[in-house]
PQR file with spaces between the fields and no chain letter, atoms N, CA, C, O and H, PARSE charges and radii, in Angstrom:
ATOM       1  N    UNK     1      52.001    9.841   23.000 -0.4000 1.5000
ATOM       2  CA   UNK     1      53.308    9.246   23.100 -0.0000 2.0000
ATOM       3  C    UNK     1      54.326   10.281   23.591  0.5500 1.7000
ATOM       4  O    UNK     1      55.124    9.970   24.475 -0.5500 1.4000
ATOM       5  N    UNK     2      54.319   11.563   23.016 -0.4000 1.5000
ATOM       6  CA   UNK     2      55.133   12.722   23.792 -0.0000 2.0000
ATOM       7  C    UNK     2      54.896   13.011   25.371  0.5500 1.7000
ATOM       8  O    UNK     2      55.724   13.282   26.241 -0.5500 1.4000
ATOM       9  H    UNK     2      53.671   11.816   22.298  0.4000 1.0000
ATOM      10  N    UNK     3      53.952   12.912   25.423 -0.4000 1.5000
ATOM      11  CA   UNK     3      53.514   12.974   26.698 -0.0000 2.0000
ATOM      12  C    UNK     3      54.080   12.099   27.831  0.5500 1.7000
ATOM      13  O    UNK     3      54.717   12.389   28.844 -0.5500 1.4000
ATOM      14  H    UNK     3      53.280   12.693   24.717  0.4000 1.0000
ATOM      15  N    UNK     4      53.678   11.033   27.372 -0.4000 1.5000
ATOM      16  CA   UNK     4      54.043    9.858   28.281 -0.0000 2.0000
ATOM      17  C    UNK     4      55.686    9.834   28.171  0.5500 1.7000
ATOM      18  O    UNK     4      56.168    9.840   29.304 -0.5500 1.4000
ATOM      19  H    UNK     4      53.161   10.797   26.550  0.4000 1.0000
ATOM      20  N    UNK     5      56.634    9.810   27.188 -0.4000 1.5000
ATOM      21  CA   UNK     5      57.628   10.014   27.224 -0.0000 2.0000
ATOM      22  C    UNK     5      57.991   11.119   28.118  0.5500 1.7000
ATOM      23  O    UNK     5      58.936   10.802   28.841 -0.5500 1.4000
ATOM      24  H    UNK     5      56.242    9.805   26.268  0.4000 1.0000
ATOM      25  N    UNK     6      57.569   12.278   28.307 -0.4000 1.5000
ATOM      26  CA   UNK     6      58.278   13.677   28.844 -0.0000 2.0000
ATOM      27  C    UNK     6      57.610   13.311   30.327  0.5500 1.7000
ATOM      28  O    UNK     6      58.045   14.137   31.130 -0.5500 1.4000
ATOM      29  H    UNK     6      56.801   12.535   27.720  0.4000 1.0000
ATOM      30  N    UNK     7      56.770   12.434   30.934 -0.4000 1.5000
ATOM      31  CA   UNK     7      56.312   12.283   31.774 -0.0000 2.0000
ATOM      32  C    UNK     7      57.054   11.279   32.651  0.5500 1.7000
ATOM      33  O    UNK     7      56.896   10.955   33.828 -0.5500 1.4000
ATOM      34  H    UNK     7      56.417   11.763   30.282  0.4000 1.0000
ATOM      35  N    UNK     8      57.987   10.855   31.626 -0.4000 1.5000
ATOM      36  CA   UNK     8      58.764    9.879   32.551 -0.0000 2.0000
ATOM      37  C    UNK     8      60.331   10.514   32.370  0.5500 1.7000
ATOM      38  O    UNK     8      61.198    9.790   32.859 -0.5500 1.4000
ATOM      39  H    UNK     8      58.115   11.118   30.670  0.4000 1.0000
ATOM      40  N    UNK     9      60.611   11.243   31.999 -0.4000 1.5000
ATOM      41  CA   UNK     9      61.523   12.290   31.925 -0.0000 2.0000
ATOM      42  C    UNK     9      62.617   11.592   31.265  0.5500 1.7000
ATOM      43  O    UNK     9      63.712   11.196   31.663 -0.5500 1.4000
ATOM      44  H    UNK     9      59.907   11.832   31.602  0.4000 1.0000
ATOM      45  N    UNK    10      61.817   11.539   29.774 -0.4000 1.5000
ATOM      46  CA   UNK    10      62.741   10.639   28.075 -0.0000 2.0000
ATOM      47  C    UNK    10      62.266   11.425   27.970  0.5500 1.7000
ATOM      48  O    UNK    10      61.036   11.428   27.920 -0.5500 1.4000
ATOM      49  H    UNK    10      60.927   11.861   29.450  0.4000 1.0000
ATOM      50  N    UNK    11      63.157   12.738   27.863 -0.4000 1.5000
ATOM      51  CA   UNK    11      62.769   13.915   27.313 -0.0000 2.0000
ATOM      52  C    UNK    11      63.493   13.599   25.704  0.5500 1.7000
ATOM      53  O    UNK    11      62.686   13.684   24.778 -0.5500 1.4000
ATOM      54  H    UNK    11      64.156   12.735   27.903  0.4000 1.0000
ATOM      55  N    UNK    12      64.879   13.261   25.339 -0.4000 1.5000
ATOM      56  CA   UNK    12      65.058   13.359   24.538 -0.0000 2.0000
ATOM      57  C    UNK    12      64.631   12.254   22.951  0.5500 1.7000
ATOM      58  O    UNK    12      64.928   12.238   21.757 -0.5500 1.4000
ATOM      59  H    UNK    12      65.535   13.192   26.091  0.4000 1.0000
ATOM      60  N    UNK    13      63.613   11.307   24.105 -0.4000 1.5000
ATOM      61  CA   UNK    13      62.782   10.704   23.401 -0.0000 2.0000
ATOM      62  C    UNK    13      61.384   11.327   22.615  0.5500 1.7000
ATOM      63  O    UNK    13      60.992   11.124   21.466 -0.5500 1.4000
ATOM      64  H    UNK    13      63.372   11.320   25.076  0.4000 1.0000
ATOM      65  N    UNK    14      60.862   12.076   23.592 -0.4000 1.5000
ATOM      66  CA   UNK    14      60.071   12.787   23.218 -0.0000 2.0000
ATOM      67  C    UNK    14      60.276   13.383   22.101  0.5500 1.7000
ATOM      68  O    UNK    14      59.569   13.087   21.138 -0.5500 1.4000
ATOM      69  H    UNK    14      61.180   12.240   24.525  0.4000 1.0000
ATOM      70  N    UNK    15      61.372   14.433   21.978 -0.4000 1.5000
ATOM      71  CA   UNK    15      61.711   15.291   20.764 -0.0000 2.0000
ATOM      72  C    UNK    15      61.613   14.803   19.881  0.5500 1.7000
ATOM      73  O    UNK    15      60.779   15.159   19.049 -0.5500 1.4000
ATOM      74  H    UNK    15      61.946   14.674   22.760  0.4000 1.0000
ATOM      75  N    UNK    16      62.769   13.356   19.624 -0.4000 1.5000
ATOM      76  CA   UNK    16      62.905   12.165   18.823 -0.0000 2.0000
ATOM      77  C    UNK    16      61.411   12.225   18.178  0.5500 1.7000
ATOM      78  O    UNK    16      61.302   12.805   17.098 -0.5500 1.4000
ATOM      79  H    UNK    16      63.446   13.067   20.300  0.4000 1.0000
ATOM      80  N    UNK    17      60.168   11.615   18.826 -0.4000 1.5000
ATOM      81  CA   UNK    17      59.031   11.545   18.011 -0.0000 2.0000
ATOM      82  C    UNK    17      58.857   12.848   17.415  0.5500 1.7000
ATOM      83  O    UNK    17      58.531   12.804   16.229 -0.5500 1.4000
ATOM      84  H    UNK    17      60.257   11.144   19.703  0.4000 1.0000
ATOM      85  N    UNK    18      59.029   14.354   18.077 -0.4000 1.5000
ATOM      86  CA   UNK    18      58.112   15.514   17.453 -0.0000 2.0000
ATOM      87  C    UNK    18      59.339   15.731   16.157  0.5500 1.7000
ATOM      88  O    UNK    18      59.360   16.746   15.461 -0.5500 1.4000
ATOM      89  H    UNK    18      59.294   14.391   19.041  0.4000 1.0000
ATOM      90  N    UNK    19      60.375   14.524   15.989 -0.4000 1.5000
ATOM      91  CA   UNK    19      61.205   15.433   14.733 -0.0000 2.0000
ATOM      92  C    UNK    19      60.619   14.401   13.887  0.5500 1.7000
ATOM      93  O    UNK    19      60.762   14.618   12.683 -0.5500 1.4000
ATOM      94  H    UNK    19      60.358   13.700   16.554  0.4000 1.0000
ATOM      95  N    UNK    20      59.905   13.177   14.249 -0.4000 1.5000
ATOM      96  CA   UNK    20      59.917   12.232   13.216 -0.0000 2.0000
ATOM      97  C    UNK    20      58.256   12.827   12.547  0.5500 1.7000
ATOM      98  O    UNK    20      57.895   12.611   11.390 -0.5500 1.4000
ATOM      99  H    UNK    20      59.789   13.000   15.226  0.4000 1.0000
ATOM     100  N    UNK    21      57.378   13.640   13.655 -0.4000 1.5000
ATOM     101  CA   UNK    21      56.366   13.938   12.960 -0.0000 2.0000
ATOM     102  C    UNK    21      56.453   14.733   11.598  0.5500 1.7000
ATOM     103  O    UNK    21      56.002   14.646   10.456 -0.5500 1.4000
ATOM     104  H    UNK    21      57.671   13.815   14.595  0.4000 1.0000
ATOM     105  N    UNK    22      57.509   15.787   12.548 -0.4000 1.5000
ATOM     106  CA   UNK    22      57.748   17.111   11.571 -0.0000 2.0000
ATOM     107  C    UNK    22      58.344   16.332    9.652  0.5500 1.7000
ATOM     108  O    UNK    22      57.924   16.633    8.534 -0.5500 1.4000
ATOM     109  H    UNK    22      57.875   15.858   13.476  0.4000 1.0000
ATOM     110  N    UNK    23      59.716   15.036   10.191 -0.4000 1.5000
ATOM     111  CA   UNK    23      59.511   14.586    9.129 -0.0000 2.0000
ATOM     112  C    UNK    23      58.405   13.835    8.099  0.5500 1.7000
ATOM     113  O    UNK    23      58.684   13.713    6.907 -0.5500 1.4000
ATOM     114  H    UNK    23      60.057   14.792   11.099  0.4000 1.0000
ATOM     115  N    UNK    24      57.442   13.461    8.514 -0.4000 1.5000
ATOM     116  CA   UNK    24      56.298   12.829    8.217 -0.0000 2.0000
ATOM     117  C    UNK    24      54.961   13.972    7.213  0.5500 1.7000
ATOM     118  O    UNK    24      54.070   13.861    6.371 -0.5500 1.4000
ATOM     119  H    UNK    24      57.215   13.560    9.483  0.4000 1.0000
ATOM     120  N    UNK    25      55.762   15.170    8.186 -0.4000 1.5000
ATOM     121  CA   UNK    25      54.451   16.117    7.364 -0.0000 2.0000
ATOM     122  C    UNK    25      53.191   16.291    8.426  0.5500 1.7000
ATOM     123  O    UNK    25      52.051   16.744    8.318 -0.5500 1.4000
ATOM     124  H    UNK    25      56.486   15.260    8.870  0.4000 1.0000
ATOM     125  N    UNK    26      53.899   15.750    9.421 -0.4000 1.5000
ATOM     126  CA   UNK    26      52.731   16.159   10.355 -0.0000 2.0000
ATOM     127  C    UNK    26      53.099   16.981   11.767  0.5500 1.7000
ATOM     128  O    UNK    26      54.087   16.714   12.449 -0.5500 1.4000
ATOM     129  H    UNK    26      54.825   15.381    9.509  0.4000 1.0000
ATOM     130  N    UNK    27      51.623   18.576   12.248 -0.4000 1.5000
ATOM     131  CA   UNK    27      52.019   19.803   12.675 -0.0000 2.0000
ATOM     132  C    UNK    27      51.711   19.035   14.033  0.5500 1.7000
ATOM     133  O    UNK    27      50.851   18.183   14.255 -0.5500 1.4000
ATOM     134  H    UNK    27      50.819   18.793   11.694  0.4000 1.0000
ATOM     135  N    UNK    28      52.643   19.576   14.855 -0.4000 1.5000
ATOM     136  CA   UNK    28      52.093   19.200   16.438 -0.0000 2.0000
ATOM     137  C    UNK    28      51.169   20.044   16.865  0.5500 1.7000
ATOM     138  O    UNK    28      51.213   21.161   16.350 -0.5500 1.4000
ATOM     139  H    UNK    28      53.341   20.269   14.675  0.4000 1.0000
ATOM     140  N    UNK    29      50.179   19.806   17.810 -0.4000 1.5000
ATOM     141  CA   UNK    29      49.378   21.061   18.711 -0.0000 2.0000
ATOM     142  C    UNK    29      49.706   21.246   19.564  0.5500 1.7000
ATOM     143  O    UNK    29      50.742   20.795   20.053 -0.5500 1.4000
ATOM     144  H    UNK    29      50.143   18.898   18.229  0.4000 1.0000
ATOM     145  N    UNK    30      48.605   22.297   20.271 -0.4000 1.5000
ATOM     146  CA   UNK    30      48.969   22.755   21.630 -0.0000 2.0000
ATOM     147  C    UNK    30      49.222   22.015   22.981  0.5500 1.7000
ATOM     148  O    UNK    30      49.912   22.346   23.945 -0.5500 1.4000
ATOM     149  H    UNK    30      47.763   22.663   19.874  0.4000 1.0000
ATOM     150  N    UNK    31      48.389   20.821   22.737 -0.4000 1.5000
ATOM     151  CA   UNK    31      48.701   19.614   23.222 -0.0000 2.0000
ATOM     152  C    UNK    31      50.130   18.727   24.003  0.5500 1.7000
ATOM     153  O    UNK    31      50.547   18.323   25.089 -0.5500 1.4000
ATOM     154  H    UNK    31      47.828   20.552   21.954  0.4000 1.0000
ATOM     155  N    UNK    32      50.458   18.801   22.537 -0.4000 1.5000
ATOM     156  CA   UNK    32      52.227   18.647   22.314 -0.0000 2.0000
ATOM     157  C    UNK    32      52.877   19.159   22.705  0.5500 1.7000
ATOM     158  O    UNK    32      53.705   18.671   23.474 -0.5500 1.4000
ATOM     159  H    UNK    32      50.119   19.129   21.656  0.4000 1.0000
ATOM     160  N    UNK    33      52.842   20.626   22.327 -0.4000 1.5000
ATOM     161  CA   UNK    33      53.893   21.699   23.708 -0.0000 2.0000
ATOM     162  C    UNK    33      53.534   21.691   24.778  0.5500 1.7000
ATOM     163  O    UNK    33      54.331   21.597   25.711 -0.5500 1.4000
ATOM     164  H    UNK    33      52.170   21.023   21.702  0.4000 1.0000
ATOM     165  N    UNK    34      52.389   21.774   24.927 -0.4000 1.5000
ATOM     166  CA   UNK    34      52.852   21.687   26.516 -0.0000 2.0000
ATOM     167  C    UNK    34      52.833   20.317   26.891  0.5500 1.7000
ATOM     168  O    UNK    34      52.657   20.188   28.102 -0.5500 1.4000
ATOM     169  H    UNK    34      51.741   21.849   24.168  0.4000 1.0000
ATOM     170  N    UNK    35      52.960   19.208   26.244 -0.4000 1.5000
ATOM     171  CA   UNK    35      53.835   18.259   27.160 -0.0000 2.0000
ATOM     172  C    UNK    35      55.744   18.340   26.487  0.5500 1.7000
ATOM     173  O    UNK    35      56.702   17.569   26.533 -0.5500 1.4000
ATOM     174  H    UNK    35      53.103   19.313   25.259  0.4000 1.0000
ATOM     175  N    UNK    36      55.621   19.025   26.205 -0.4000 1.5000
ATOM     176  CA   UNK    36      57.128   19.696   26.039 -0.0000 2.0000
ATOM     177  C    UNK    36      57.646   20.760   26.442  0.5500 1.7000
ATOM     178  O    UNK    36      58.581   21.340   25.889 -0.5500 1.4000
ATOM     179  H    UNK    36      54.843   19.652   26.168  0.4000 1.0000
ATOM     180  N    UNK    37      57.022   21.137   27.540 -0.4000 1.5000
ATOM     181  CA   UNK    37      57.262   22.013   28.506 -0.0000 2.0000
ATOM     182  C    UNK    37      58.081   21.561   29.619  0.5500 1.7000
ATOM     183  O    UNK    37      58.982   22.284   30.045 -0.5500 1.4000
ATOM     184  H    UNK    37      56.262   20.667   27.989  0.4000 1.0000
ATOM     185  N    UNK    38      57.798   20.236   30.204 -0.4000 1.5000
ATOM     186  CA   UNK    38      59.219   20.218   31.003 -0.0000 2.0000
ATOM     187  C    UNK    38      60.705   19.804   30.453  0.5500 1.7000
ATOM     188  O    UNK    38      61.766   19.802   31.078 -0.5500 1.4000
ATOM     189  H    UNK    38      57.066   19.649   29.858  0.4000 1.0000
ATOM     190  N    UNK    39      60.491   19.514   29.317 -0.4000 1.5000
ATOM     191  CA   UNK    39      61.654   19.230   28.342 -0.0000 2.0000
ATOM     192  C    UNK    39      62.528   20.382   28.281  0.5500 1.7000
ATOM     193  O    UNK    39      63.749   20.310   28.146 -0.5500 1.4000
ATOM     194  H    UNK    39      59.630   19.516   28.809  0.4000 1.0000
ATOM     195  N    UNK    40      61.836   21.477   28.389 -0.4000 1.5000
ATOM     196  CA   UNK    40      62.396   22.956   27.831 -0.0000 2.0000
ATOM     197  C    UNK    40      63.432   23.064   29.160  0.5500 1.7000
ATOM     198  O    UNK    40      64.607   23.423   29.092 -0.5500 1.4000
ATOM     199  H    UNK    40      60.844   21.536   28.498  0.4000 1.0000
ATOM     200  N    UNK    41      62.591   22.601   30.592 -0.4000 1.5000
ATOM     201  CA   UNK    41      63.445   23.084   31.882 -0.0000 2.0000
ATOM     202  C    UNK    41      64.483   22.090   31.968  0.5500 1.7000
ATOM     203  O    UNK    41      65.486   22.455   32.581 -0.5500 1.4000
ATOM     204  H    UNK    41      61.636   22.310   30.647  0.4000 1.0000
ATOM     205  N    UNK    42      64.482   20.850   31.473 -0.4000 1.5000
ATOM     206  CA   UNK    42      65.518   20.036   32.146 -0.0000 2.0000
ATOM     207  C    UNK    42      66.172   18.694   31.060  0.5500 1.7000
ATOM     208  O    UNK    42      66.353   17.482   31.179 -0.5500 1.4000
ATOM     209  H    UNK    42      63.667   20.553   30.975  0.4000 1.0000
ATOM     210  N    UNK    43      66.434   20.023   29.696 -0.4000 1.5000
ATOM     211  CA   UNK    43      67.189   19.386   29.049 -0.0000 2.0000
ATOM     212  C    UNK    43      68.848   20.034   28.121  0.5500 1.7000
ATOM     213  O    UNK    43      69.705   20.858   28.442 -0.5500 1.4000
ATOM     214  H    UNK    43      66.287   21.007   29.600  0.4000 1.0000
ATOM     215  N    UNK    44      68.730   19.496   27.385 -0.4000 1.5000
ATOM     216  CA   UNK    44      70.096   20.549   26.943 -0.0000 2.0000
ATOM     217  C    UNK    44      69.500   21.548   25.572  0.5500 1.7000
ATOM     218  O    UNK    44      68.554   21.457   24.790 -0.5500 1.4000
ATOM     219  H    UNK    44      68.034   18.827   27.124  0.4000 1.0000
ATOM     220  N    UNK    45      70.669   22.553   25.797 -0.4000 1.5000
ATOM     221  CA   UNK    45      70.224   23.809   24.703 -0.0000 2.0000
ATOM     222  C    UNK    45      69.769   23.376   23.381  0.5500 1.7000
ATOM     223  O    UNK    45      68.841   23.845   22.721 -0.5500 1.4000
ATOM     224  H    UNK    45      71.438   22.627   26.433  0.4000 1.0000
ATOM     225  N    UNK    46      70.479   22.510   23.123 -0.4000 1.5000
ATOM     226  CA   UNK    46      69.873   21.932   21.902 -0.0000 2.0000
ATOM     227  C    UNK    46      68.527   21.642   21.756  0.5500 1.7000
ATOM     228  O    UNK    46      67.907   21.848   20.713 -0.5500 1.4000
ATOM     229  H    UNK    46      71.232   22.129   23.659  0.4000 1.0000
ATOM     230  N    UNK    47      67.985   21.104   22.908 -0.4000 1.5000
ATOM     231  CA   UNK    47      66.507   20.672   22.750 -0.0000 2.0000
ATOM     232  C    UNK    47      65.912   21.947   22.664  0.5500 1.7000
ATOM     233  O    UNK    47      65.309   22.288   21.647 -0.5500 1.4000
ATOM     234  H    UNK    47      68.489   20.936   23.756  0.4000 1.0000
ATOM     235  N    UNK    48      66.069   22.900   23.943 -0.4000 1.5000
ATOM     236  CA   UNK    48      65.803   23.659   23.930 -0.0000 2.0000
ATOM     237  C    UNK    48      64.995   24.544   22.298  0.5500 1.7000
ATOM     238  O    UNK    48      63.950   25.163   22.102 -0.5500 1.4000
ATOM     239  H    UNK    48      66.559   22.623   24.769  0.4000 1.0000
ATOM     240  N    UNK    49      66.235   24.120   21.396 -0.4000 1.5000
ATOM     241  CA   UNK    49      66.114   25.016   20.323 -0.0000 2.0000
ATOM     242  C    UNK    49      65.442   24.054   19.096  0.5500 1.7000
ATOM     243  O    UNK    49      65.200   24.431   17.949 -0.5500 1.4000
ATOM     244  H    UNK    49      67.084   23.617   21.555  0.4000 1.0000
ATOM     245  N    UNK    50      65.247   22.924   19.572 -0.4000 1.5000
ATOM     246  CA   UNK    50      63.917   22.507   18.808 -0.0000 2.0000
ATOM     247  C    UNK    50      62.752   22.636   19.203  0.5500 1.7000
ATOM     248  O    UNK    50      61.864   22.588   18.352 -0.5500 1.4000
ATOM     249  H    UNK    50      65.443   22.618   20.503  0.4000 1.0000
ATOM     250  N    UNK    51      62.423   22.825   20.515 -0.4000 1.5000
ATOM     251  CA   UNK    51      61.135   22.952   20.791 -0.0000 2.0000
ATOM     252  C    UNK    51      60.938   24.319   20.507  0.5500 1.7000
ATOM     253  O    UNK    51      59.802   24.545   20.089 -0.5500 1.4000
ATOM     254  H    UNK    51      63.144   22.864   21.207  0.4000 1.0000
ATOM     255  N    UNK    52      61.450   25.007   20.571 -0.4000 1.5000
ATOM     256  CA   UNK    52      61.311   26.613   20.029 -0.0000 2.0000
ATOM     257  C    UNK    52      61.304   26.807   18.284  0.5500 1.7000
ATOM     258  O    UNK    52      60.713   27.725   17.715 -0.5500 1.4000
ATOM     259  H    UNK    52      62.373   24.823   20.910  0.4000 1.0000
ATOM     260  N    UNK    53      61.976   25.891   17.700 -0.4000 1.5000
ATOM     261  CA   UNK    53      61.405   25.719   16.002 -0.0000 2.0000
ATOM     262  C    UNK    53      60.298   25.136   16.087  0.5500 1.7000
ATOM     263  O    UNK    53      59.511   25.797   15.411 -0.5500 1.4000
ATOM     264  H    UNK    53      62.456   25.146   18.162  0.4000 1.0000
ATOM     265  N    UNK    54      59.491   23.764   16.797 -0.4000 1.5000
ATOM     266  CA   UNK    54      58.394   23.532   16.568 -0.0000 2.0000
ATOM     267  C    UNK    54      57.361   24.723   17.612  0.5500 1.7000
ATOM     268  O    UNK    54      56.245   24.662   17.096 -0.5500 1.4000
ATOM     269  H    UNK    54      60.131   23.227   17.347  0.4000 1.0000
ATOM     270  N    UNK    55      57.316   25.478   18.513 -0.4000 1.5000
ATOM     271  CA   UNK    55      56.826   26.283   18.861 -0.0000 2.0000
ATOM     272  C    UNK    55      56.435   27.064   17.729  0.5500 1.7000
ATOM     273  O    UNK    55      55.286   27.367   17.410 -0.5500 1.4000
ATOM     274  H    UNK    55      58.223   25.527   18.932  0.4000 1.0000
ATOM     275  N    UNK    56      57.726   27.420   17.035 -0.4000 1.5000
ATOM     276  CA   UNK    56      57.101   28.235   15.746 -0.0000 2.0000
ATOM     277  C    UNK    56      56.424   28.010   14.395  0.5500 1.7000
ATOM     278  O    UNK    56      55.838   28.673   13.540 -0.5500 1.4000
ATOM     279  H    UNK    56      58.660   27.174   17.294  0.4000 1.0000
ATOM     280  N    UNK    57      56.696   27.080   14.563 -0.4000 1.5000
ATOM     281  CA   UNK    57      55.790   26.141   13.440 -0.0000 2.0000
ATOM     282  C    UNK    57      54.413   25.909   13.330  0.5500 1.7000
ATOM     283  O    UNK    57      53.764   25.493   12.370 -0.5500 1.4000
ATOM     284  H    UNK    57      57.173   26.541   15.258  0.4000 1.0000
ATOM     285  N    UNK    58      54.044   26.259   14.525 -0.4000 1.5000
ATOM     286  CA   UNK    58      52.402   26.093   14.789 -0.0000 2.0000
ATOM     287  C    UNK    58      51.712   26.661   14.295  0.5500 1.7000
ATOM     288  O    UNK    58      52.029   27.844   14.171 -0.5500 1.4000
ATOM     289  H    UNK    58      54.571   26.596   15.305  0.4000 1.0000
ATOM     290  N    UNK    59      50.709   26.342   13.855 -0.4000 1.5000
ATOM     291  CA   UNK    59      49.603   26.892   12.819 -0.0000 2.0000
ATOM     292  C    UNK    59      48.855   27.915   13.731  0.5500 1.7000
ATOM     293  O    UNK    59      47.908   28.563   13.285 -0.5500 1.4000
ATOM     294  H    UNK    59      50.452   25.382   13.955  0.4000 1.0000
């Protein structure tokens, strides 16, 4: 679902799901970032600085 979201460039949809995982209790993979990799180039700082908390979050 991140994927396909960031693939159609709902980037800030995307996030939307990886905050509802994080609320849920569930870790994203490597998977996940990098389909949150073009999110990082062509969104606002803010996103920016969640994908860099779930970057760090990774097991």
């Amino acid at each position: 679902m991140v994927a396909r979201y960031a693939q159609n460039m709902r980037f800030d949809d995307a996030l939307e799901i990886c905050q509802e995982m994080e609320d849920l209790g569930q870790k994203p993979d490597g998977g996940t970032m990098a389909s949150l990799m073009p999110a990082v180039a062509n969104t606002s700082s803010e996103n920016v600085l969640c994908v860099e908390k779930i970057f760090l979050n990774l097991e």
